[in-house]
N, C-alpha and C positions, 0 to 999 in steps of 0.2 A: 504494500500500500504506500504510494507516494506519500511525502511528508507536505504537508501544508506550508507555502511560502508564507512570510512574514517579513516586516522590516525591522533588519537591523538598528538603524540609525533611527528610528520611531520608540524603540526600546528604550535606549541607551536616551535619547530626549525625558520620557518619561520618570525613567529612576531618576536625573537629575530633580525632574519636580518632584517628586516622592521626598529630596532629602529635603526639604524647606528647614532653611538654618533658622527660622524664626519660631518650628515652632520646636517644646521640649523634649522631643523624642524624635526619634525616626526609625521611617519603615527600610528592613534590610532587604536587601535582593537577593530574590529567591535564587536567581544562579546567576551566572556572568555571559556576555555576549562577545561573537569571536571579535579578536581583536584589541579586546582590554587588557592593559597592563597593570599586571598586578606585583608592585615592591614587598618583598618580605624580607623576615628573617627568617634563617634555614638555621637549623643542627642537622649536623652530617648521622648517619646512622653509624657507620663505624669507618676513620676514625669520629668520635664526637665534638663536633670542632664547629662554632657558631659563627654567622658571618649573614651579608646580606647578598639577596639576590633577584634578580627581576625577571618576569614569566610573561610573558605574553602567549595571549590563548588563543592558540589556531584552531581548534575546533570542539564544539561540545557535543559528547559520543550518549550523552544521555545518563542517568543514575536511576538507581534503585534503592533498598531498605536501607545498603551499606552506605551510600553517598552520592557523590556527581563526578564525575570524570573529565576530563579534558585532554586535548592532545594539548601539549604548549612548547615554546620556543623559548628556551634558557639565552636570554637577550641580556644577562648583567650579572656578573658575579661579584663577590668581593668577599675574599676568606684569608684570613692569615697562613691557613698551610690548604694546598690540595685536598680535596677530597676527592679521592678515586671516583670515575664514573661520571662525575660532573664536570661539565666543559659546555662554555660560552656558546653558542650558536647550535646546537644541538636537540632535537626534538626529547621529548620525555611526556611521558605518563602521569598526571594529575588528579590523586583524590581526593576531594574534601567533602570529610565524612559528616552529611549532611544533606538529607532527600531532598530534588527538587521540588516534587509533588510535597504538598500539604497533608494529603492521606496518608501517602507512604510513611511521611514522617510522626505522624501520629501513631501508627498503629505500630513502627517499631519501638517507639518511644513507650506505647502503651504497653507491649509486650515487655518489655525490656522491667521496666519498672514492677510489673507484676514478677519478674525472675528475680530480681534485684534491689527494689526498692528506692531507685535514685537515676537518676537522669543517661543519657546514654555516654557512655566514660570515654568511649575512642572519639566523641565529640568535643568531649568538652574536660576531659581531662588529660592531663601531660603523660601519667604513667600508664596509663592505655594507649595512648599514640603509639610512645616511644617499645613497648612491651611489643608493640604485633609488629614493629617493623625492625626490632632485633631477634623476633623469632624468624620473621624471614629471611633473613639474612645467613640466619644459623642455619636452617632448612635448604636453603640454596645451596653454601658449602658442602651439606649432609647430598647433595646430589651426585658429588663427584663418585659416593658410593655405594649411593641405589641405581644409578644412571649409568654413571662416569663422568658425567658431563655437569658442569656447573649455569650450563645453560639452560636446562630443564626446570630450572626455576627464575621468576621474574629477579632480575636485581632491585634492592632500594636503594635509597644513594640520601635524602632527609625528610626530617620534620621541619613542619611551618604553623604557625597560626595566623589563621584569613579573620583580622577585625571587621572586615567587612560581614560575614558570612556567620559569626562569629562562631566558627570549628575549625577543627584543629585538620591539616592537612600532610598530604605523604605525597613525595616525588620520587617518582620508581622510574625501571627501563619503559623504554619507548618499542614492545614487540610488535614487529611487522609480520603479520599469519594469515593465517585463514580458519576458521572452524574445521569441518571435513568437507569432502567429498560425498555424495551420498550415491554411493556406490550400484550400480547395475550387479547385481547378483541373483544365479539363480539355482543356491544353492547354500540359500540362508540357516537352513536347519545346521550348518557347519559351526556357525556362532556359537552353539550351545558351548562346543568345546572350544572356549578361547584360549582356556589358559591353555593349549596344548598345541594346537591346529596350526602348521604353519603357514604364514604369512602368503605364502607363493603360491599356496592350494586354497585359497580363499577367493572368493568374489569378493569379500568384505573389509582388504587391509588395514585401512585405515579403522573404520571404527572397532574392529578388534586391538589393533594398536592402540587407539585412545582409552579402551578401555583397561587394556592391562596396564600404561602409565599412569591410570588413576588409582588402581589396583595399588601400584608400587609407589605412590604418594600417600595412600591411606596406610598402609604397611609401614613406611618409613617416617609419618608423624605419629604414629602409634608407639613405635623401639624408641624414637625422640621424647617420648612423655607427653604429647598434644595430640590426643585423642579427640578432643574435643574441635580441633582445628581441621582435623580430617574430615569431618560433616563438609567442608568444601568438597570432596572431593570423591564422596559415597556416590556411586553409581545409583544405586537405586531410588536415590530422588528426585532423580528424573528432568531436574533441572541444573544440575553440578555441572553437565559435560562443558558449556561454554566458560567455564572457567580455569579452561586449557586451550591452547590455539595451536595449531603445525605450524612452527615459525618457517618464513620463505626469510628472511635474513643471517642465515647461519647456513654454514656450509650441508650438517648432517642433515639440516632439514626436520632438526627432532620436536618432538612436543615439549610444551612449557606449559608449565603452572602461572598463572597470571591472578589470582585472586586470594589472599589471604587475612580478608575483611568480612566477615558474618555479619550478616543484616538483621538477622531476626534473633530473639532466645527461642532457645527449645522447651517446650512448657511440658509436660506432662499429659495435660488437659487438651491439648492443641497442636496436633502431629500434622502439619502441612504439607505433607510429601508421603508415599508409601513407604519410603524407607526411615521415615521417619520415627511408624511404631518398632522397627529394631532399635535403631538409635535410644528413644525411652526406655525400651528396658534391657538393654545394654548398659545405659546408664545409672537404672535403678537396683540394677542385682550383682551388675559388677564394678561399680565403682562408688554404687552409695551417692548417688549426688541426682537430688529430686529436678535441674534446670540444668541445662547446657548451654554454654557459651563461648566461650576462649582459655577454660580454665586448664592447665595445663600442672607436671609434676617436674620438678626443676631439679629435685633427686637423682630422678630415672635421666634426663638432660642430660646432668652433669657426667653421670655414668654411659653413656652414650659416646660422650664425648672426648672419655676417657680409654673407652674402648677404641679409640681412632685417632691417637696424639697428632698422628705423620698427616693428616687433615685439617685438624683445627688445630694446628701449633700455635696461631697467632689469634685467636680468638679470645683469651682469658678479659682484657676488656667490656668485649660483649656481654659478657657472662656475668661480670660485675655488676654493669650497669642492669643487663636485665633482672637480675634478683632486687636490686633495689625498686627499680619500677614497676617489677609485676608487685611489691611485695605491697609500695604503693598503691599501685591501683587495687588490690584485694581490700585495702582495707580504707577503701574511699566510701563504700558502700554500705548498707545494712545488711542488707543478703542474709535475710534470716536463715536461707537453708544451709549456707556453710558454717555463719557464725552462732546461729542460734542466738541463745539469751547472752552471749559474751557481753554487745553492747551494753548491756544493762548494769554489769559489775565492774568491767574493763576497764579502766578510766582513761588507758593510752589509748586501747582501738576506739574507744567511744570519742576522744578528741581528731582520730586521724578520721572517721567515720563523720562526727560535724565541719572539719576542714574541708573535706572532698566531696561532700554533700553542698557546701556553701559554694564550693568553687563553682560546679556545675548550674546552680542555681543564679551565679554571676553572667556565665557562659549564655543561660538562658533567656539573659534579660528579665528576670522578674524582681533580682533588690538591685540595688545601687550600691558600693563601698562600705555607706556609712551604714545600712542596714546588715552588710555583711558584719560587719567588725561585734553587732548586737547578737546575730546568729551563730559566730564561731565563740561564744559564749555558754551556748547550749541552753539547759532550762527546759520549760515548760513551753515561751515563744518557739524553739525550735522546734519541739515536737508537734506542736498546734501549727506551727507552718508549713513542717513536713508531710502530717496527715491532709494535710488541705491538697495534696499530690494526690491524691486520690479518689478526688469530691474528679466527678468529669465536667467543664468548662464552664461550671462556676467557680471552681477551687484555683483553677488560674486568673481567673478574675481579680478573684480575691486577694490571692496572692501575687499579683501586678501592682494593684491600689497600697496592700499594705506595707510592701517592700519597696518601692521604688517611690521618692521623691519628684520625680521628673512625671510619670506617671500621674501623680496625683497633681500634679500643675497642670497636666495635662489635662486631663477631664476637669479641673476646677475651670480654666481658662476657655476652654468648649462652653461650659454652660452658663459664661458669665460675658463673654467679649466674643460680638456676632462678626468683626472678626478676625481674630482666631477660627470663632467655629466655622468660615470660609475657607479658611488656610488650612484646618486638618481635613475637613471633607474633601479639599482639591488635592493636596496629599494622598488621602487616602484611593481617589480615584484612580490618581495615576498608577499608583503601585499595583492597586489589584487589575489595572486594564491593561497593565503590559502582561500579564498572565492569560487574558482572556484570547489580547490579538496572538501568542504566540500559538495558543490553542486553537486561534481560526475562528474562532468567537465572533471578532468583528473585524474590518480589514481597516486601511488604514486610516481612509479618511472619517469614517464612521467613528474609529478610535479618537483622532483627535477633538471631532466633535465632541465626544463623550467626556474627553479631559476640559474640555473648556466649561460643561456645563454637568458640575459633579452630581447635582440634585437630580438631573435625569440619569444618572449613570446609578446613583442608590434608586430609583424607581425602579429601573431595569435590573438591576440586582437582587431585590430580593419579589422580583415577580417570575415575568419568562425564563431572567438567568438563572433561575434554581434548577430550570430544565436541562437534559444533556445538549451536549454543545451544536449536535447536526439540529435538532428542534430549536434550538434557541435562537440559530439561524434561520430557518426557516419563518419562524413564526415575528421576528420583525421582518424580513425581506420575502417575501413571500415568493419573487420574482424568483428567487435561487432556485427553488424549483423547476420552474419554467424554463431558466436556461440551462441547468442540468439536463432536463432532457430533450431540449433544442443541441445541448451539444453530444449527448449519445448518437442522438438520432443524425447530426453531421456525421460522428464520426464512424459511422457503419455505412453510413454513405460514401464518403470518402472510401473507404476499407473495399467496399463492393465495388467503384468503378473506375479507382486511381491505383493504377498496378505500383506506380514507383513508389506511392502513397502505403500500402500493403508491405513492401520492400523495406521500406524505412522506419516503418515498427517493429518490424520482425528483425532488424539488424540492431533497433537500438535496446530491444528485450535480451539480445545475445549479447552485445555490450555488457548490458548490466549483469549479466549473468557471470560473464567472467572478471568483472569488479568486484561481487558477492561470492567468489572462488567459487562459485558452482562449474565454471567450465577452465579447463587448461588453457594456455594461449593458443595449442596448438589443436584443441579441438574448435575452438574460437573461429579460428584463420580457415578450420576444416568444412563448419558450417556455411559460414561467410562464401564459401567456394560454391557452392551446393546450391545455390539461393535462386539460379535459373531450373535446377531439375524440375521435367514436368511434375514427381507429384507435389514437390515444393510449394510449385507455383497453385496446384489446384489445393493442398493442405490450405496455401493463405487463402483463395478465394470461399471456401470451406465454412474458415474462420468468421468470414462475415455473415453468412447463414448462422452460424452459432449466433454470435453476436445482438444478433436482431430478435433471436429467440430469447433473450433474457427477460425481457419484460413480457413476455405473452403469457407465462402462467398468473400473474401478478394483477394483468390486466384481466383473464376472465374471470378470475377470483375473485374481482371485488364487484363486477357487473354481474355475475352468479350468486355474490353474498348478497346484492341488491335486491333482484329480484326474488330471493328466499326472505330477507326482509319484508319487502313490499308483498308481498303473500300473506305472511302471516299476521299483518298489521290488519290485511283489508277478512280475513277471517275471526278481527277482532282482537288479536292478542293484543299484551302494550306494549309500548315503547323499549321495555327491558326484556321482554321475551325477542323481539324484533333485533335490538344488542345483538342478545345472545346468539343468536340464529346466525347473523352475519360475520360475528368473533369466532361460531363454529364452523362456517365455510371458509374463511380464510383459513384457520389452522389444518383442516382438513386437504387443504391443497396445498399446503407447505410439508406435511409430513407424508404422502404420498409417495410410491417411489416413480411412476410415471405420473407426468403434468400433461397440460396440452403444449406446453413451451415446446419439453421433447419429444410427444409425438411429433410435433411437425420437424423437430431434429432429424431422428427416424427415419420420418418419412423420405424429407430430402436426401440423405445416405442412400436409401432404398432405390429413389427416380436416379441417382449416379448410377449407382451398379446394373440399372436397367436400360438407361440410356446409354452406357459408355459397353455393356454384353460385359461385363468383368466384376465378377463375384469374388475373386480369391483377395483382391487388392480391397478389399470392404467389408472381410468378412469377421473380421474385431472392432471394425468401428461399427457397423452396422447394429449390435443389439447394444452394445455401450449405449450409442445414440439416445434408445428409448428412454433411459435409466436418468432421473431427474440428478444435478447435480454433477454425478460423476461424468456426465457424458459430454461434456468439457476435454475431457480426455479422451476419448474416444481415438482418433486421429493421431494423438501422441503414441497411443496403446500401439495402434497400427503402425505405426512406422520403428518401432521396435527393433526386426532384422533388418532391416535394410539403414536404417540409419539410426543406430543405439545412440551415441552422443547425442544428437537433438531429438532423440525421443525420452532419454535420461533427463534431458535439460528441461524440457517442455515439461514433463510432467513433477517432476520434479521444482521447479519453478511454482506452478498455479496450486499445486497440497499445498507445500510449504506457505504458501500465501495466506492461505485458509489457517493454517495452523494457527500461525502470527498473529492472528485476531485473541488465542486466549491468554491470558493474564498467565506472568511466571513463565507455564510448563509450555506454552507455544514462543519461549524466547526461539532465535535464531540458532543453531547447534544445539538446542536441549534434546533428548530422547524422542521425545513425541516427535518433533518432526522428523527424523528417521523412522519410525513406526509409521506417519502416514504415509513415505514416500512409501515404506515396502510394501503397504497395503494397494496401493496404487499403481505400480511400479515390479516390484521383483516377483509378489504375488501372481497377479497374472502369469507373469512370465512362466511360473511355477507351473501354475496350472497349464500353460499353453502346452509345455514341454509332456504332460502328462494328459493331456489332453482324449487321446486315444482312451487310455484307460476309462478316463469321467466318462464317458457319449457313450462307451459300452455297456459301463455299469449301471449309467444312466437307463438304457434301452432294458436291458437284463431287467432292473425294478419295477421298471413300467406294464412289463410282461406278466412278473411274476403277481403285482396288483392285481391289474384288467382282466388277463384271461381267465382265471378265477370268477370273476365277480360276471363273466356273459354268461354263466349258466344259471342266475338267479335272476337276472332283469329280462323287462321285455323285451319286445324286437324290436323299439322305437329306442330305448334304453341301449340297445346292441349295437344297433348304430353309432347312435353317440360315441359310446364305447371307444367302438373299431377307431374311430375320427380320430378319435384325443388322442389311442396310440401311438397311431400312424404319426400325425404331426406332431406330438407333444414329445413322444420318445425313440421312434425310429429315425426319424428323420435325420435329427440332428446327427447319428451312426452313419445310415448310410449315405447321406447326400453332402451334407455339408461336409466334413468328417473328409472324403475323399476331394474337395474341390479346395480346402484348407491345407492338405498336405501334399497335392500335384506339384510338380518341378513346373518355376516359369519355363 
């Protein structure tokens, strides 16, 4: 699914009104736009060596539970000694551990606190930062001897804290990869045996290979003592796998770990993956610990580490520093399930427990300094501010007005100076409507409107905009509509009577396709070559028959729900029986396996192979056809022998499309999308190859049914009978069967 344009420089205008130095607060930005230069200070990860340095953000890859990501250009350094890895002019990898989305960050935040009790630590505290990024580092090392190779794990190179953002951030390598290949195989049942089966006797290399370097990254943070960090890398959750990429920048060409940030805790209550119910009691039988996170055992580390001197010779630094920071950050928190009632008798972890509870609470914007200095006092206030963590958004309410002085000028000066109360509302406008236009909400000119006149922009906010984003559009512009599908309806036009028109989609889908590593360059170049073959050129013209068929079942479904309404209204029912009647004929034709969209698919398949005398060339796409949805595919199915790469490509490309739509488990390289491709893709294939065998046994059943059952019906019934055999189960044996498997 193409990403929705937006303007940059519309943005970046925006946030500046957002910051208004007049009034006493300001709203932070939700993420950064490419091109901003962001000065910081860095600490090296090892050596630990502090200094400043400048980032300029070439492109934002998107974030999740764990944070936001950036490609950026290392444009400024300034350190008193080197630190390995780091060099001026250089691309690099940028997290700052901080959701873009509002939801995302609510709900790890909520998660996190229900495990924990206190704010999310790799955000907003120093010895969580620095903790996960000298466990990487150790782990990296540890590759030279689960791998051999030190490149199997991402490098880190420092920490930062973004005042802007206000979370703490990590500068890592810059890996240049790809997810996988999703492999033409027809002889998937080989997978089972991964750990065994080799490599060269596979249809499946690759992702048997990615599965056994995940295999040996779970293994080897396990012997490490970071059990807990190997939840990255559990295959069975189905969405781990893209947190590994085939680097194309290194000569072997080997897999890399790229992710050593957990987004979410692991609750007990709340197993969000299927390997997640092992993980819980895994957790709970063999290591006694009710939440899982990044907690790790520094014992078994050290012992690890010891076991491999000629390795980690030069590491004893790291090791330092990490037990002070993990030891920190353990005890920043309440975490009743590891500390139990300690907090309550402790009086050293109950002070490091109000220190790192306050810091975070600074991190979060909710006190100011001076309220800090009252909290890291403890008492009775801390505990009544801390419980107010758990009231849901009135307790941050609360806890804004009672901690923060700025805050409370804030609202004091809102409801007293009309204004001020101008100057936050136009504030407030801008900020939340650079979120909207990036969303597609509103485009730009509609945008600025909206910033100049914020009392319409709170109208539309909490009326239509409560609605999802394509309604929200819709329902002021109503016209989008319209020209949506003024422009389908061009461009099946076009498609159907502009051959070069046809040519030039079709080249820039194989484009994309080998930008998104789904094609080699040299299958690329092999397509690209092909692109005059007649069935090429009748597959494109094909395509726009497909095309035009998308809205047909759509359209009689809702002229079919009409008049089933208009029926039953004029028989008397009400209005709600009339509802319901037409909510049931749509659904009823959406869950369907044939539509009338594809009959007419079908059908046209059908007038080819009868107009052109050639059944063999149509005899996969032809029932596909009927087959609502899948039959999209059809065409791709068919071209299968004769051109595997753009028959891998094609279908492979429009699953994967589909997948992408679900939250998580349809990211890019997770599990599911290799599940749809095989079902769509290798399947067949399966079947095609075994084909003979089905249409026999098929006929064999059908036999064994019917001719039984003609000596108990009538002779009208007999009939029947014979019909449904003939065509329903011999047929497909002896006619097709034989015109399927002739030599052209």
């Amino acid at each position: 699914m193409a990403k929705r344009k937006y303007s940059s420089e519309l943005c970046k205008e925006l946030d500046l009104a957002a910051k208004d130095p007049h009034l006493e607060i300001r709203h932070r930005p939700v993420r950064y736009e490419n091109g901003t230069v962001l000065p910081i200070k860095i600490t090296g990860v090892f050596p630990a060596i502090a200094g400043k340095a400048e980032l300029t953000i070439d492109k934002f890859l998107g974030g999740g539970f764990a944070g936001q990501v950036y490609r950026c250009k290392l444009t400024g350094l300034d350190l008193p000694e080197p630190v390995p890895g780091l060099e001026a002019g250089k691309l690099y990898a940028i997290k700052i551990v901080i959701p873009p989305s509002s939801f995302s960050r609510w709900f790890r935040n909520t998660t996190y606190w229900l495990a924990f009790q206190g704010p999310f630590s790799s955000q907003v505290n120093y010895g969580a930062c620095r903790a996960g990024l000298l466990w990487q580092k150790l782990v990296r090392r540890a590759g030279l001897i689960q791998f051999g190779r030190e490149t199997a794990v991402k490098d880190a190179y420092a920490s930062f804290w973004d005042a802007n953002l206000n979370a703490y951030g990590e500068i890592t390598e810059w890996v240049e990869g790809r997810m996988w290949h999703l492999e033409a195989d027809d002889n998937i049942a080989r997978r089972f045996d991964w750990k065994n089966v080799p490599l060269a006797e596979t249809g499946s290399p690759e992702f048997i290979d990615k599965r056994r370097f995940m295999r040996g990254m779970v293994e080897l943070m396990h012997e490490m003592g970071a059990p807990e960090f190997a939840r990255q890398y559990e295959w069975s959750t189905m969405k781990s796998q893209p947190n590994c990429m085939k680097r194309t920048d290194t000569e072997d060409g080997g897999l890399c770990a790229i992710d050593f940030r957990a987004g979410l805790a692991l609750l007990p209550w709340l197993p969000m993956s299927p390997g997640d119910f092992k993980l819980i009691l895994d957790g709970l039988f063999k290591r006694r610990t009710l939440v899982q996170f990044d907690r790790c055992d520094l014992d078994k580390m050290e012992a690890y580490i010891a076991a491999h001197p000629e390795v980690f010779k030069d590491v004893q630094p790291m090791i330092d520093e990490l037990k002070v920071r993990d030891r920190a950050y353990r005890r920043s928190l309440l975490d009743i399930t590891h500390h139990g009632l300690r907090p309550t008798f402790d009086r050293e972890l109950q002070r490091d427990v109000i220190a790192g509870l306050t810091e975070g609470y600074l991190a979060d914007d909710l006190i100011d300094e001076a309220f800090a200095e009252k909290l890291r006092k403890g008492g009775l206030r801390f505990a009544l501010f801390h419980l107010l963590g758990a009231v849901p958004i009135i307790g941050k309410m609360i806890r804004q007005r009672w901690g923060s002085k700025a805050f409370r000028k804030h609202i004091f000066s809102i409801l007293t100076k009309p204004s001020y109360f101008k100057a936050a509302m136009k504030s407030r406008a801008a900020h939340d409507l650079i979120g909207w236009h990036r969303a597609g909400r509103t485009d730009e000119t509609r945008t600025r409107k909206l910033a100049e006149k914020p009392a319409r922009f709170f109208a539309e906010r909490f009326t239509v905009g409560l609605l999802p984003g394509g309604l929200h559009r819709l329902a002021i512009r109503p016209i989008i509509a319209w020209n949506a599908v003024a422009a389908f309806f061009k461009f099946i036009h076009d498609f159907a009577v502009d051959e070069a028109f046809r040519e030039r989609w079709f080249l820039d889908q194989v484009a994309e396709g080998e930008k998104e590593g789904m094609l080699s360059r040299e299958e690329h170049d092999h397509i690209v070559s092909i692109i005059k073959e007649p069935f090429i050129v009748k597959y494109l013209k094909s395509m726009a028959v497909h095309f035009a068929t998308i809205p047909i079942t759509q359209i009689v479904s809702v002229v079919t729900g009409g008049f089933v309404a208009a029926y039953v209204l004029s028989k008397g029912g009400s209005k709600a029986d009339a509802s319901l009647a037409f909510a049931g004929i749509i659904a009823i034709f959406q869950v369907t396996p044939i539509s009338p969209g594809s009959l007419c698919r079908g059908f046209y398949v059908v007038y080819l192979m009868i107009r052109e005398r050639n059944w063999r060339d149509y005899l996969v796409a032809a029932p596909l056809s009927f087959v609502k949805y899948i039959g999209y595919l059809a065409f791709p199915l068919q071209m299968t022998t004769t051109y595997p790469h753009l028959a891998r490509f094609l279908v492979s490309r429009r699953a994967t499309a589909l997948v992408h739509i679900i939250p998580v488990f349809g990211e890019h390289g997770a599990l599911l999308e290799h599940w749809v491709f095989d079902l769509f893709f290798n399947v067949p294939q399966i079947m095609g190859r075994h084909i003979r065998g089905f249409l026999t046994a098929w006929m064999l059943l059908g036999m064994a049914v019917i001719l039984p059952a003609l000596f108990v019906v009538s002779t009208k019934g007999w009939v029947g009978l014979m019909i449904a055999l003939v065509a329903v189960f011999i047929c497909p044996r002896m006619v097709f069967y034989p015109l399927l498997t002739r030599n052209k």
